[in-house]
DRENFI-749947 format. One record per residue (C-alpha): residue number from 0; residue in one letter; x, y, z. Coordinates in steps of 0.001 Angstrom, whole numbers, plus 500000, padded with zeros to 6 digits. Example, Ala and Ser with C-alpha at 12.3 -4.5 7.8 and 13.67 -1.06 7.14 Angstrom:
BEGIN
> num, residu, x, y, z
> 0, a, 512300, 495500, 507800
> 1, s, 513670, 498940, 507140
This chain:
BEGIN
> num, residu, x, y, z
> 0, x, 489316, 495783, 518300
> 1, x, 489345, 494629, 514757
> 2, x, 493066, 494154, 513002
> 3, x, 491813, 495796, 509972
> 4, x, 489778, 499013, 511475
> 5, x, 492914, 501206, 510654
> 6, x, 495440, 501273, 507527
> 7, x, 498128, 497902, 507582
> 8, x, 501301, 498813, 505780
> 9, x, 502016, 496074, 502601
> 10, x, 505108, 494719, 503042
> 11, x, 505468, 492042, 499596
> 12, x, 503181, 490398, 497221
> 13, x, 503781, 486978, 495494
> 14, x, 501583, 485588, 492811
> 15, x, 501117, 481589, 493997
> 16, x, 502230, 478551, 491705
> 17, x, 500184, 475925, 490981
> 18, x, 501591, 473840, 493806
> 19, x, 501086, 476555, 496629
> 20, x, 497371, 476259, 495468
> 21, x, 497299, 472817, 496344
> 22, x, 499219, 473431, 499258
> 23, x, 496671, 476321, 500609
> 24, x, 493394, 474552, 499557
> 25, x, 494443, 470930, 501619
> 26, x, 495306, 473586, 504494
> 27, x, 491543, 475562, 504163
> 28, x, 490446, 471881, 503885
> 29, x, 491686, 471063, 507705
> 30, x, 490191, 474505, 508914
> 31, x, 486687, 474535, 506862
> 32, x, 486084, 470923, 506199
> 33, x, 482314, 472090, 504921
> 34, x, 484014, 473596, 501556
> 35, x, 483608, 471063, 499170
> 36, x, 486566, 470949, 496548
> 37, x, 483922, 472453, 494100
> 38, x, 483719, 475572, 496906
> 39, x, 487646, 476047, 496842
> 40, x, 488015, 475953, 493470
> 41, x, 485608, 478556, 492782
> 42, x, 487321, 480599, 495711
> 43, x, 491384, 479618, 494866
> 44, x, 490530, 478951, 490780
> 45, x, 493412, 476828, 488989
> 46, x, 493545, 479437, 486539
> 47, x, 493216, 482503, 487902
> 48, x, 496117, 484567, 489333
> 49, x, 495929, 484403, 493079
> 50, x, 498418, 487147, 495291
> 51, x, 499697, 486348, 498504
> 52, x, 500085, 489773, 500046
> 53, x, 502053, 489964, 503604
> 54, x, 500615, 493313, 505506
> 55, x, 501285, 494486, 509211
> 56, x, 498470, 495879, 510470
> 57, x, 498042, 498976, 513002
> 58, x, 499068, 497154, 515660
> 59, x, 501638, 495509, 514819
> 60, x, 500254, 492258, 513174
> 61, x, 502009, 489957, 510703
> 62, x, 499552, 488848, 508428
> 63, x, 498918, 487227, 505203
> 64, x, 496194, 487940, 502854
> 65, x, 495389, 485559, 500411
> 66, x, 493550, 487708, 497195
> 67, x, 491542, 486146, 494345
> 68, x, 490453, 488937, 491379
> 69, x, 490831, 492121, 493985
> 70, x, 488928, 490609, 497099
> 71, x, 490796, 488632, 500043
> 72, x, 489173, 485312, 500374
> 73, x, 491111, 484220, 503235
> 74, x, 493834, 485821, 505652
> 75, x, 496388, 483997, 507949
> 76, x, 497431, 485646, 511326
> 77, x, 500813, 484799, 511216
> 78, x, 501783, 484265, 514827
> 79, x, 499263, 481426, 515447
> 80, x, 498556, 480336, 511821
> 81, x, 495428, 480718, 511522
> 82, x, 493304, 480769, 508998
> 83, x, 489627, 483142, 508529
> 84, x, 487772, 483864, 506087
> 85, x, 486546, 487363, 504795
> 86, x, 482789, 488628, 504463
> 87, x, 483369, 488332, 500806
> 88, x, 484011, 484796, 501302
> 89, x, 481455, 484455, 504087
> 90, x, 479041, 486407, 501379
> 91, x, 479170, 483051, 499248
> 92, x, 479163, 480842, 502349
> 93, x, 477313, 482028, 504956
> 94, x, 477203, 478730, 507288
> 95, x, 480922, 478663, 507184
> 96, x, 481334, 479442, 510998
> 97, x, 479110, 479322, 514040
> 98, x, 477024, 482512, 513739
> 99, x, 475704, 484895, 515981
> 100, x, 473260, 487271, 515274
> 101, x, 472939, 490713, 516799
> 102, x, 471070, 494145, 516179
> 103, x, 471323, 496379, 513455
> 104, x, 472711, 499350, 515771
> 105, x, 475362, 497348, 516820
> 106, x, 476869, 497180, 513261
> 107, x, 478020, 501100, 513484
> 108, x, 480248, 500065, 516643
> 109, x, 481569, 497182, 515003
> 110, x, 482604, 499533, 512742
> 111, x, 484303, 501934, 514698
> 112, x, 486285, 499196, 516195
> 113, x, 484389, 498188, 519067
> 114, x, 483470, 494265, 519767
> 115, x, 480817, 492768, 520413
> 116, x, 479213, 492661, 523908
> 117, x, 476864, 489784, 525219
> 118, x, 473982, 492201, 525826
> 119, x, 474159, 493050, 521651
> 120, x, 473922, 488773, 521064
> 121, x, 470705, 487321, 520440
> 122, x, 469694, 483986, 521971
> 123, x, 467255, 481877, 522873
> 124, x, 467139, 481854, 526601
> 125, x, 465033, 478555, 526745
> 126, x, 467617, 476647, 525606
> 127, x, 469138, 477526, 529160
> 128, x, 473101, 476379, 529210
> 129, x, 472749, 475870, 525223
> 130, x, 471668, 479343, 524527
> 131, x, 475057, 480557, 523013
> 132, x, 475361, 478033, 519437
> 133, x, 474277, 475041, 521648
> 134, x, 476637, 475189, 524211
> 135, x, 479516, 473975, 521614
> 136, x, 482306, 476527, 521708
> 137, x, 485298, 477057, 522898
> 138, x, 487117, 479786, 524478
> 139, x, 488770, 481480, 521253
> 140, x, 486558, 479732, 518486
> 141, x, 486192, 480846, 515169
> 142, x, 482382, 482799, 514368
> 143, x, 480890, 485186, 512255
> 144, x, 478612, 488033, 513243
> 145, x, 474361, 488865, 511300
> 146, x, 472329, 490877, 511686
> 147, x, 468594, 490245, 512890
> 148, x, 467647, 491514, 509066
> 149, x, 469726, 489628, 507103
> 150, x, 471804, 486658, 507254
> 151, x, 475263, 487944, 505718
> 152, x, 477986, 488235, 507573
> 153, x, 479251, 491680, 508295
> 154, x, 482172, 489972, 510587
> 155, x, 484251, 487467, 511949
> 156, x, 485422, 486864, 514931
> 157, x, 487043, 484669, 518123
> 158, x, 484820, 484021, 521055
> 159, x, 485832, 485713, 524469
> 160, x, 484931, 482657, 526378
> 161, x, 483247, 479691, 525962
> 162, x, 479901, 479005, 525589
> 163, x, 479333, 477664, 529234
> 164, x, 481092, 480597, 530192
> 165, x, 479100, 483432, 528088
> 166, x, 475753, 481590, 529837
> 167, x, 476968, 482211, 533330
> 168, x, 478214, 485540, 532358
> 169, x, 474271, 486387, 532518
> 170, x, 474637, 488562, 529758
> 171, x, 477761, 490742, 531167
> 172, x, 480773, 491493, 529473
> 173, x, 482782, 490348, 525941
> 174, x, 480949, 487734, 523528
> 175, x, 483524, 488205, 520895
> 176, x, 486705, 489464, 520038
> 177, x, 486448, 491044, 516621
> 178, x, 488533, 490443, 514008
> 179, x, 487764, 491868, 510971
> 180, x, 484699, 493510, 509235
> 181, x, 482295, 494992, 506373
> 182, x, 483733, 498352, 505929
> 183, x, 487283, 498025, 507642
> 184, x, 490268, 498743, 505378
> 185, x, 490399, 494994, 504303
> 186, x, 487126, 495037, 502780
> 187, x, 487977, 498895, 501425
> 188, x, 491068, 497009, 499698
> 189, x, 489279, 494991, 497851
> 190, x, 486017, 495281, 495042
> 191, x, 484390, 497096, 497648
> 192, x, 480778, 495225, 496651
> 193, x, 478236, 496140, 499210
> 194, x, 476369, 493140, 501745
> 195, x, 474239, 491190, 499872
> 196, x, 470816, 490225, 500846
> 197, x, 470348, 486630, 501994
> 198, x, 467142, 486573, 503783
> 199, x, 466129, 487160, 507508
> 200, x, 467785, 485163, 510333
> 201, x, 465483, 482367, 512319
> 202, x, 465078, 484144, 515500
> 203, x, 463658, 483634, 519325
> 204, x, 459725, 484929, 518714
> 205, x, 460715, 486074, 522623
> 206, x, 463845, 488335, 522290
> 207, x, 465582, 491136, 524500
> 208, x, 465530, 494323, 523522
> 209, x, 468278, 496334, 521877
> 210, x, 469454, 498980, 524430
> 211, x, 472439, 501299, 524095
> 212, x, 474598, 501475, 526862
> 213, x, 478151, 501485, 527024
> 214, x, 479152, 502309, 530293
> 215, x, 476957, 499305, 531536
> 216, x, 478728, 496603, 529014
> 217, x, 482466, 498498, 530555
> 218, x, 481338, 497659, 533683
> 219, x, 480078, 494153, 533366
> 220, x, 483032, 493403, 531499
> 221, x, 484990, 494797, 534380
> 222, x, 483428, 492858, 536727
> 223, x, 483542, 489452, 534358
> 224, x, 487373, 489662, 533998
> 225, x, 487669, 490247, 537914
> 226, x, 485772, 487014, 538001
> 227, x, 488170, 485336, 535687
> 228, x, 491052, 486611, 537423
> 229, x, 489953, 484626, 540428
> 230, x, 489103, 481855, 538645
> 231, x, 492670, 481626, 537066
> 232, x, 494285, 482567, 540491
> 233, x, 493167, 479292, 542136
> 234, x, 494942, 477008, 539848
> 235, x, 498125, 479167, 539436
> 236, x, 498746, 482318, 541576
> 237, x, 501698, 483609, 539958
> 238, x, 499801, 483753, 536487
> 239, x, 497265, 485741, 538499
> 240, x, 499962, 488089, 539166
> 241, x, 500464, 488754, 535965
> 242, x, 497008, 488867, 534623
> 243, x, 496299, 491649, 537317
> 244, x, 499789, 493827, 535904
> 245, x, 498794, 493667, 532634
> 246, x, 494976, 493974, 532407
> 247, x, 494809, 497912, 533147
> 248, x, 497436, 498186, 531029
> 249, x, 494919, 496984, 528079
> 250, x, 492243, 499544, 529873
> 251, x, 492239, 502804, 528752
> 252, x, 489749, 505840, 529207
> 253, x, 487503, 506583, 525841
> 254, x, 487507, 509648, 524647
> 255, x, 483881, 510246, 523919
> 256, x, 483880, 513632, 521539
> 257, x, 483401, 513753, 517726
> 258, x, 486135, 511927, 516539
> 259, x, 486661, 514823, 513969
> 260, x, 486837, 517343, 516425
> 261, x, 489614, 514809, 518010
> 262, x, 491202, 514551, 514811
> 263, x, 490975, 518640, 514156
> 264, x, 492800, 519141, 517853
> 265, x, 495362, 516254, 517045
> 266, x, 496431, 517998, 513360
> 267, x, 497015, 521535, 515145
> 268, x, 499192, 519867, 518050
> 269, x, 501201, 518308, 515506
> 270, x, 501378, 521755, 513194
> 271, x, 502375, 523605, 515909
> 272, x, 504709, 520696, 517900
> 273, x, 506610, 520419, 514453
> 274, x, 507633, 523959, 514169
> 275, x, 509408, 523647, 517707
> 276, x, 511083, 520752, 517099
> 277, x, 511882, 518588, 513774
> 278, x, 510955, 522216, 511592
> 279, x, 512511, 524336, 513676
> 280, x, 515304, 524802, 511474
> 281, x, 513595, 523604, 508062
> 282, x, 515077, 524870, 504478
> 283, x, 512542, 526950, 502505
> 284, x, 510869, 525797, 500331
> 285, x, 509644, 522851, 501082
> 286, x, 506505, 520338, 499519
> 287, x, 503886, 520280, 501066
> 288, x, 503276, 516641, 501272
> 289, x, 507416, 516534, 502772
> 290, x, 506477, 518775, 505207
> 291, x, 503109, 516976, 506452
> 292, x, 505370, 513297, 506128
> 293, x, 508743, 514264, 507370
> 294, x, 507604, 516526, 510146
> 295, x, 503575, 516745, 511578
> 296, x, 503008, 512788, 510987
> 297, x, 506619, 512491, 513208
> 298, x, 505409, 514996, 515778
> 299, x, 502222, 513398, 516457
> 300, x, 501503, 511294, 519805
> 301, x, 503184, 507608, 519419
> 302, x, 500714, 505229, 518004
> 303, x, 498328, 507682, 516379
> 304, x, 497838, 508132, 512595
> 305, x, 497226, 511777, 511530
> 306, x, 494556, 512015, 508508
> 307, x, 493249, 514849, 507170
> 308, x, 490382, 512805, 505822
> 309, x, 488702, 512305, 508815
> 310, x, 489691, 516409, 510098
> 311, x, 487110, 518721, 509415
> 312, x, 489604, 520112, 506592
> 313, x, 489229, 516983, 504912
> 314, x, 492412, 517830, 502548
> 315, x, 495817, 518674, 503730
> 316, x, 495928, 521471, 501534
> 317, x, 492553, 522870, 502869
> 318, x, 494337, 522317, 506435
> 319, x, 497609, 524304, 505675
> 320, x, 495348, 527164, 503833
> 321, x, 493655, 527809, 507018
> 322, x, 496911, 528410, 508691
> 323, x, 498157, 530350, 506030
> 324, x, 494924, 532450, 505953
> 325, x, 495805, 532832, 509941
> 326, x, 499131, 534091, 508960
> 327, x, 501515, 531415, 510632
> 328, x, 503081, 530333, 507160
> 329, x, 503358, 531093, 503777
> 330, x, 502292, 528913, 500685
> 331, x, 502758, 528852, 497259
> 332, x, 502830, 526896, 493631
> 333, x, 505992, 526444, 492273
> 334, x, 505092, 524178, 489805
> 335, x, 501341, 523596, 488488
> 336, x, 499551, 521665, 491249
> 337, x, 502265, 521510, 493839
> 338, x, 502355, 523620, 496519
> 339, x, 504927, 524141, 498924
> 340, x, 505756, 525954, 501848
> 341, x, 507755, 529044, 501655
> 342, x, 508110, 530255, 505444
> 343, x, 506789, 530157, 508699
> 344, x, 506483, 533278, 511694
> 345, x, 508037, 531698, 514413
> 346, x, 506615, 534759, 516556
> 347, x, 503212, 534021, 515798
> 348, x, 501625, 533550, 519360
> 349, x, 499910, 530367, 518397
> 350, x, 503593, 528759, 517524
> 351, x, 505490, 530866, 519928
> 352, x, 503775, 529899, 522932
> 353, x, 502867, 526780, 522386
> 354, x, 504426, 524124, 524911
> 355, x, 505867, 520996, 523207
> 356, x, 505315, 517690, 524759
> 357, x, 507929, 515153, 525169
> 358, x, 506700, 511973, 523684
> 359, x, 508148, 508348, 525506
> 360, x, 510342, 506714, 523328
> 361, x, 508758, 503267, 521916
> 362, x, 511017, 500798, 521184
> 363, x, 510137, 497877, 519008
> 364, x, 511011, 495510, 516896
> 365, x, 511109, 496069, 513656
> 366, x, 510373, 493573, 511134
> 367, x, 513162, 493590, 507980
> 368, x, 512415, 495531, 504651
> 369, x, 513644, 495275, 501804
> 370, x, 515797, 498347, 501330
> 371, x, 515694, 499767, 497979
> 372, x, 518872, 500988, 495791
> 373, x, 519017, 504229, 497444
> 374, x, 517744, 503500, 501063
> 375, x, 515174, 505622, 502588
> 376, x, 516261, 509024, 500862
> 377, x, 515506, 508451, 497177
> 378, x, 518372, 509122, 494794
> 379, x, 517741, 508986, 491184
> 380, x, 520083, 506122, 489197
> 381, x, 522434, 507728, 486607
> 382, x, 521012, 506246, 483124
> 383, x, 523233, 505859, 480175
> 384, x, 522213, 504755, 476872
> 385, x, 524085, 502263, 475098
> 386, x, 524634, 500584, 472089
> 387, x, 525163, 496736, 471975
> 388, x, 527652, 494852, 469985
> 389, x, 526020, 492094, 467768
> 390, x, 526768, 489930, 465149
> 391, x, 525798, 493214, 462133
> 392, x, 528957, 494589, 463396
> 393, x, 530627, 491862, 465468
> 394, x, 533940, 492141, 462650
> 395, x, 534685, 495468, 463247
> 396, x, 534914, 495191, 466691
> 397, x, 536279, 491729, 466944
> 398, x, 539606, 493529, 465621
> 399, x, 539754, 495587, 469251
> 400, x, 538673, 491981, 470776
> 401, x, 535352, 493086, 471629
> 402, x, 532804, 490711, 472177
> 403, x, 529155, 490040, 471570
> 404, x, 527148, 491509, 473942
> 405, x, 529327, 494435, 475284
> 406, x, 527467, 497932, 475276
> 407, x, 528990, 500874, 474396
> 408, x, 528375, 504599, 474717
> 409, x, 528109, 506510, 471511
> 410, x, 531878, 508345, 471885
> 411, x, 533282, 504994, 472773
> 412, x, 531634, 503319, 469709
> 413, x, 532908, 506685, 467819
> 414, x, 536363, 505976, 469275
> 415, x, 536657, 502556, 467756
> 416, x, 535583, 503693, 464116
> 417, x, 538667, 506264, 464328
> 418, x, 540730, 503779, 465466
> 419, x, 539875, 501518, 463061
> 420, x, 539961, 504166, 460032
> 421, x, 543003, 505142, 461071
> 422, x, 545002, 501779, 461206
> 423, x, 543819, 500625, 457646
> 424, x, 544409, 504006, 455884
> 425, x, 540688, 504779, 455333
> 426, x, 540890, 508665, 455594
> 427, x, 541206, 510320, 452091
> 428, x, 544153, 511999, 452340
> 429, x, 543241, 514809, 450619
> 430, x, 539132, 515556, 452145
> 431, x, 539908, 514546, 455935
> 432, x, 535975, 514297, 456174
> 433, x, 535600, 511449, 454167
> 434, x, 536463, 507805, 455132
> 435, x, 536936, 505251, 452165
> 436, x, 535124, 501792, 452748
> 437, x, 536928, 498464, 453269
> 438, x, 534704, 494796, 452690
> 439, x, 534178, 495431, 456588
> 440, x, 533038, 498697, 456868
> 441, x, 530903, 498025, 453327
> 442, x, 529330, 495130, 454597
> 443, x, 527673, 496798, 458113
> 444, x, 526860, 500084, 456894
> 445, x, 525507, 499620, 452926
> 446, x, 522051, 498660, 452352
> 447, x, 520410, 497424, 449098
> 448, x, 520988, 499702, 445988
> 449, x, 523713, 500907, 447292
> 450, x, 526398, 498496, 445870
> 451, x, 527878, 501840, 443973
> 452, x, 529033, 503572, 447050
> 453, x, 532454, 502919, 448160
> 454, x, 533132, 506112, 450233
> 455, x, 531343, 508063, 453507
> 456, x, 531410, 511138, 455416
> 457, x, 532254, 510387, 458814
> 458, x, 529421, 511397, 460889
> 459, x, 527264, 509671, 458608
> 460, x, 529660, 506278, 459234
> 461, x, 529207, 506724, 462471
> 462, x, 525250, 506779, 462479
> 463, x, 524831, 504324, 460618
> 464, x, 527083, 501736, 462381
> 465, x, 525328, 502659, 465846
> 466, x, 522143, 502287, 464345
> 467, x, 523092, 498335, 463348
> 468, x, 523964, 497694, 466868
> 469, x, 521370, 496838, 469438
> 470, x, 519554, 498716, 471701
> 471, x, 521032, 498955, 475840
> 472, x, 521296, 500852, 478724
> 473, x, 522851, 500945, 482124
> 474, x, 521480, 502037, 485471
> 475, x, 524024, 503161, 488434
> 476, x, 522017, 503654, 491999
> 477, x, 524557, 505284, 493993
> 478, x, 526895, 503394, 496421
> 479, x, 526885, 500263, 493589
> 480, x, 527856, 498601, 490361
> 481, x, 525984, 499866, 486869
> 482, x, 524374, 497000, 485671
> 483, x, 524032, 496815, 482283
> 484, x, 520462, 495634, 480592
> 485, x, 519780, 494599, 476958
> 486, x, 516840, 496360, 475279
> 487, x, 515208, 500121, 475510
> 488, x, 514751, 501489, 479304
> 489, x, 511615, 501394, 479613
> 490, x, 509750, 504809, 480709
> 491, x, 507570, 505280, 484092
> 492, x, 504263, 505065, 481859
> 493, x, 500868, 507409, 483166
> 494, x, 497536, 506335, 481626
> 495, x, 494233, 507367, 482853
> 496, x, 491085, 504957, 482481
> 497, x, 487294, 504823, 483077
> 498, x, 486150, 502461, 486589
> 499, x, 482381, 501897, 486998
> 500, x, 480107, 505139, 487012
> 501, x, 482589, 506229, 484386
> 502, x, 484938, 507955, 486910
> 503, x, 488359, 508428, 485968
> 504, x, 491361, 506576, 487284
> 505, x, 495271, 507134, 486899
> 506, x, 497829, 504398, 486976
> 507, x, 501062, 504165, 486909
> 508, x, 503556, 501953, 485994
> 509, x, 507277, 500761, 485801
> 510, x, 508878, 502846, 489347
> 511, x, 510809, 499919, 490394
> 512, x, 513150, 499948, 487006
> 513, x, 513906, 503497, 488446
> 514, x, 514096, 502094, 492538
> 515, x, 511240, 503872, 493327
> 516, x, 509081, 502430, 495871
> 517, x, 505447, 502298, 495200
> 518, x, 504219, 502182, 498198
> 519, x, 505684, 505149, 499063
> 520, x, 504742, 507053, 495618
> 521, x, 501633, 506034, 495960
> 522, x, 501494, 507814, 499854
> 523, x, 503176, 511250, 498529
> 524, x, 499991, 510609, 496196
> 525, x, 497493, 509900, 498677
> 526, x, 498845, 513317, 500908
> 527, x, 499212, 515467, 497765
> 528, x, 496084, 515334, 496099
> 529, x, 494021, 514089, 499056
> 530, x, 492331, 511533, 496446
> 531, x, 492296, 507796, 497651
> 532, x, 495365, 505194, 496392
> 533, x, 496059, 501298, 495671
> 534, x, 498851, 499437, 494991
> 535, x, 498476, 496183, 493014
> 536, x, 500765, 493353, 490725
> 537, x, 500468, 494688, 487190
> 538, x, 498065, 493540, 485297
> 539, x, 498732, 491478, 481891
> 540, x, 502761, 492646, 482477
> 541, x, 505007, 490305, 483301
> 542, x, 506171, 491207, 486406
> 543, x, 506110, 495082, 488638
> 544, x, 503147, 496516, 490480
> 545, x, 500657, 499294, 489026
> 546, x, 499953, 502404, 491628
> 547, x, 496258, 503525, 491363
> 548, x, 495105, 507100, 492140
> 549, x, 491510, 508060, 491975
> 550, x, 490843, 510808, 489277
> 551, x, 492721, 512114, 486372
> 552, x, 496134, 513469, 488761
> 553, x, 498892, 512890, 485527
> 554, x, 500258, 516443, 486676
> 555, x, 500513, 515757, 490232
> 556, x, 502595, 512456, 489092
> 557, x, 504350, 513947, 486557
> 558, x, 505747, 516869, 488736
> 559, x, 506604, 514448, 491801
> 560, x, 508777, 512266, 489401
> 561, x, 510013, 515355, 488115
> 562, x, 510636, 517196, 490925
> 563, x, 511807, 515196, 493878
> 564, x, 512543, 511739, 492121
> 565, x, 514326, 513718, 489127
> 566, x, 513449, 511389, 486630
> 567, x, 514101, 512987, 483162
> 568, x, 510993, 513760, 481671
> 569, x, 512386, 511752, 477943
> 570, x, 511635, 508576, 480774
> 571, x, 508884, 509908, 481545
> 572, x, 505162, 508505, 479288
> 573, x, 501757, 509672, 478943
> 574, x, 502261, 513538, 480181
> 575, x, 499993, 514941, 477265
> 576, x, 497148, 513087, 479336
> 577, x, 496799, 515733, 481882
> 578, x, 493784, 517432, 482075
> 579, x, 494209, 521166, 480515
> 580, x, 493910, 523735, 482823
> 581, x, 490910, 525866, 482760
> 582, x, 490664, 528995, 480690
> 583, x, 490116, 531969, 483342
> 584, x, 486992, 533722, 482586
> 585, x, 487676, 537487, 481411
């Protein structure tokens, strides 16, 4: 099954240096040596901004994606090091790898996951022991996969066995082991540009037909590996041993329905499993999207990813109306465009007698994370504005042997004005409100014109000395120091923009000042409006990552950081973007 077929989890992203290029394009140099330099420097450009992005895939996978302008031109499997190259690379270079060519019906179960058979590869069965790519390749070779109507590549691949082998196979059992593939969430990452046409394959003029049968290619593969069990049992009997423990292991039985009428039956085990275990004793109310993350996603069998997209609901909310409508909970909008739950009948029969199951615990190992400021239960920083010392007012608070560079609150700043009034007589005795001004105090607050003006009310003193200082602030996560920054915090910004077909795009910027984890916004984004996300480095900022969300959803965002990151909304940007709701008609 292909490593991309499902959603991989990002883990970092690194924009290369000059020298890594060099680095990766003598490596792709070893592994392709038909790219010319010309080839990778149109695919790694000198100038262009090229990501290294480490995922872990579905199953488990390390892997790192190598991304030029959106697409991934290459990927690196981590535990092997080896490099492939995408179809948008194999697009531009179709002769890259060895290439076998197979029906167009065979595409949709490439798709699906499935790889490909011998009975679905095309040959030329005159060419006897060099029908399979001339008898050249070796057990877990590198090839891409046509189509007999066009010569792109639509996926790449490791060969099953070698070439020898897949000719007396007969046409039984596994060809190749698929990798990745046009239309797998790899290629959905990136530009998403549809398979180009390059022309019509050279092909047998004698050729099998294309027939559909899966239970056949099971059972030929079944027989095959038998085969090669016996094979490897002569030359080592306890690796037999173990071959023979783990291959039904790898086995399992396909579950042949709709896959949305699958998905339907796994999103009501999981509604109803989670309100007899983690939600048993939930506080009301709850969001929505919290619920479906924090409870049905946790109560669904281990190893399978619960999304509403591919449900006949096609929304969560859609989902949770229908169970509302069936009177098992109770929803409403506390805030415009946020919906949460506000309780559940425990005594309905569907929840009542519904039997839990106890899932097997699955240990593994977990790779490390970077653990943000507050851990895994967000806590907002505590943000204090400040007011820097510089050199405008450096002699006034040299005197309390403050230095350059310290920031200040307003009442401390307010503090050392009384202090200093106070020791030099500056207070008219008579009108306690006014403060008379020394060379000092003259020389910060004055400004031209005003060389007449030897005397101030105090609250306009103290205005005008903050306002020489600099601009500061200082951010506290909980559990450690407040660091103290120079310069105005900046705010989470929200912008909406036009994408091809004019269709409207939010994005979002600046959560990591704040320790929020875009990734993980971006999810709560992805559940809450049902609306597709991305996560990507910023462009032209200097550093930070944007969070896409298709359509205009500014009030979606603007609520979540309001509402469960508890960002103040004066750090909050580009809220009068939201679309205006609807006038009702009378």
């Amino acid at each position: 099954m292909g490593l991309f077929v499902r959603p991989f989890r990002v883990k970092s992203n690194t924009q290369m240096k000059g020298s890594d290029k060099k680095k990766l394009k003598a490596q792709l140099k070893t592994c392709f040596p038909d790219l010319t330099d010309d080839d990778l420097n149109h695919l790694i450009p000198n100038k262009d901004e090229i990501i290294t992005s480490k995922v872990y895939t579905y199953g488990g996978e390390s892997v790192l994606l190598y991304i030029s302008n959106r697409d991934c031109v290459f990927f690196q499997l981590e535990k092997d090091k080896t490099f492939f190259p995408t179809v948008y690379t194999l697009w531009k270079h179709p002769k890259l790898l060895p290439v076998f060519t197979t029906f167009v019906p065979v595409m949709a179960k490439i798709a699906n996951g499935a790889d490909l058979m011998l009975p679905g590869i095309i040959t030329d069965e005159s060419k006897g022991i060099k029908a399979y790519c001339e008898g050249l390749l070796e057990k877990g070779d590198l090839v891409s996969i046509n189509l007999t109507n066009n010569i792109a590549p639509i996926a790449v691949g490791r060969t099953h066995r070698s070439s020898e082998d897949m000719y007396m196979a007969v046409g039984r059992g596994k060809g190749v082991d698929i990798i990745h593939s046009y239309g797998d969430q790899l290629w959905t990452a990136g530009s998403r540009v549809e398979v180009p046409s390059l022309g019509v394959p050279s092909l047998p003029h004698q050729q099998k037909e294309y027939v559909d049968n899966d239970e056949e290619d099971e059972e030929d593969d079944d027989e095959v590996a038998k085969e090669e069990e016996e094979l490897a049992s002569l030359s080592s009997k306890l690796e037999a041993a173990k071959i023979s423990q783990k291959e039904p292991e790898k086995e399992e039985p396909e579950d042949t329905r709709d896959p949305v009428v699958v998905m339907d039956e796994l999103m009501d085990n999981a509604f109803y499993q989670s309100w007899k275990t983690t939600a048993k004793k939930i506080e009301f109310p709850i969001l929505t999207s919290n619920y479906f993350r924090l409870h049905m996603v946790k109560s669904a069998p281990p190893g399978v990813v619960l999304d509403p997209k591919k449900s006949s609901y096609k929304k969560l909310t859609k989902f949770l109306a229908n169970k509302e409508r069936h009177g098992m909970i109770k929803i409403k909008e506390l805030q415009k465009g946020v919906e949460s739950i506000m309780a559940v009948d425990l005594e309905h029969e569907n929840i009542k007698y519904f039997r839990p199951v106890k899932y097997a615990k699955v240990e593994e190992d977990k790779p490390e994370e970077n653990i943000l400021p507050c851990d895994k239960e967000y806590c907002p920083p505590r943000i204090v504005e400040l007011r820097t010392v510089n050199s405008n007012v450096s002699k006034l608070f040299a005197n309390f042997k403050i230095i350059k560079g310290r920031g200040m609150t307003g009442a401390e700043v307010r503090d050392i004005i009384v202090k200093y009034v106070k020791e030099n007589g500056l207070q008219d005795p008579v009108h306690k409100s006014i403060v008379k001004l020394d060379p000092i105090l003259a020389e910060i607050v004055l400004v031209k014109g005003e060389n007449h003006v030897v005397e101030m009310k105090w609250d306009d003193l103290s205005t005008r000395v903050q306002d020489r200082m600099s601009d500061g602030y200082s951010l506290q996560f909980p559990g450690q120091p407040a660091e103290v920054r120079k310069g105005k915090l900046d705010p989470v910004e929200l912008t909406t923009a036009s994408r091809s077909g004019n269709k409207k795009i939010t994005l979002i910027y600046n959560l990591e000042t704040y320790g929020i984890d875009p990734q993980e916004f971006a999810h709560k984004c992805q559940v809450g409006v049902a609306a597709s996300t991305a996560v990507n480095p910023a462009v032209n900022r200097k550093s930070g990552n944007e969070v896409l969300i298709q359509g205009n959803q500014i009030a979606f965002a603007t609520n979540l950081l309001l509402e469960y990151y508890k960002i103040p909304r004066k750090y909050i940007k580009g809220t009068e973007q939201a679309p205006k709701p609807k006038k009702k008609k009378k």
